[in-house]
C-alpha positions, 0 to 999 in steps of 0.5 A, spaced: 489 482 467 487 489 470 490 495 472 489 499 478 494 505 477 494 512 483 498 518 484 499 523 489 503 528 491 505 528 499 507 535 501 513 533 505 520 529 504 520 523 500 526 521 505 520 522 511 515 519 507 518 513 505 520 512 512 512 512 514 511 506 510 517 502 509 514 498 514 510 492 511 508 492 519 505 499 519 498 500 516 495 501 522 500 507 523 499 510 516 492 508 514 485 509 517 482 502 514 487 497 517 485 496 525 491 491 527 496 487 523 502 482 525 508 479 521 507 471 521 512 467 524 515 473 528 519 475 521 521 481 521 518 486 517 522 488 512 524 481 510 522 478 504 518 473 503 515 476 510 507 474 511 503 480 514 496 479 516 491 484 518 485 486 520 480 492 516 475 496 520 469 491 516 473 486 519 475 482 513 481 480 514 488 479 508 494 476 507 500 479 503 508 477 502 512 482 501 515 480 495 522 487 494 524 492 498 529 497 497 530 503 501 535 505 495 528 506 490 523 508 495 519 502 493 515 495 496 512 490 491 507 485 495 502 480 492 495 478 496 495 470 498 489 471 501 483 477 502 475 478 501 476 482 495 475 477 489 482 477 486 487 473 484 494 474 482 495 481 485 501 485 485 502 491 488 508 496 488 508 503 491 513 507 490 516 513 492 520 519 487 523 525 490 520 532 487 526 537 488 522 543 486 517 544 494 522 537 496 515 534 496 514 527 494 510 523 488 508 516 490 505 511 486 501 505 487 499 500 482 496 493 482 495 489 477 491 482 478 486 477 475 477 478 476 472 476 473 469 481 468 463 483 471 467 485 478 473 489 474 469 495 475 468 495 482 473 492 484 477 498 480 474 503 485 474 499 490 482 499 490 483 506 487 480 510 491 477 505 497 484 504 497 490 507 496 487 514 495 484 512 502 491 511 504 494 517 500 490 522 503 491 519 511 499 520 508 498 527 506 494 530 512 500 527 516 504 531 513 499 537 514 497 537 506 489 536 504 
């Protein structure tokens, strides 16, 4: 099993930022790699077991289900059915977790799937950086951080 594990700080409340992301239909609000997303069969978003589909800026295209979701932990845990990116039994979680000294937040994001070897690598990167850094540092310049 690989292991991709990020951390961030975003200047802001953990309250505000959480309310950016809880929604599982909201990347395109919060990401610069997702061009549109929708729920499947017009679930609401926060529903678990609710199916998201969207669309990256390459034009590749992925399915997740949201597998928890709690408002009281600041945290979603989602599973990848269907992507381009080569990987099987994917689960994801971000998590969020108050700092009180700034009222700033610290999130977390790790994935945890199955790849062949010669791609783990790559593949390490590619979600680490690709993306959840990728997304992090959007959140950050929301909050009007670097």
């Amino acid at each position: 099993m690989t292991r991709v594990y990020v951390s961030s700080v975003i200047p802001a409340p953990a309250a505000s930022v959480w309310r950016r992301v809880r929604d599982f239909n909201g990347l395109p609000e919060w990401t610069p790699f997702v061009t549109e997303s929708r729920i499947e069969q017009g679930l609401p978003s926060d529903k678990v077991g609710c199916i998201r589909n969207f669309t990256l800026t390459d034009g590749g295209k992925i399915r997740e289900q949201l597998l928890a979701l709690s408002d009281y932990d600041m945290s979603c845990t989602y599973a990848i059915l269907e992507s381009p990116m080569g990987v099987e039994d994917y689960i994801a979680k971000m998590s969020l977790t108050p700092v009180t000294d700034g009222n700033v937040t610290f999130a977390q994001w790790q994935a945890d799937f199955e790849c062949p070897p010669e791609r783990e690598q790559a593949l390490i990167e590619q979600i680490g950086k690709g993306v959840f850094q990728t997304a992090f540092n959007a959140l950050k310049q929301s909050f009007g951080g670097r």
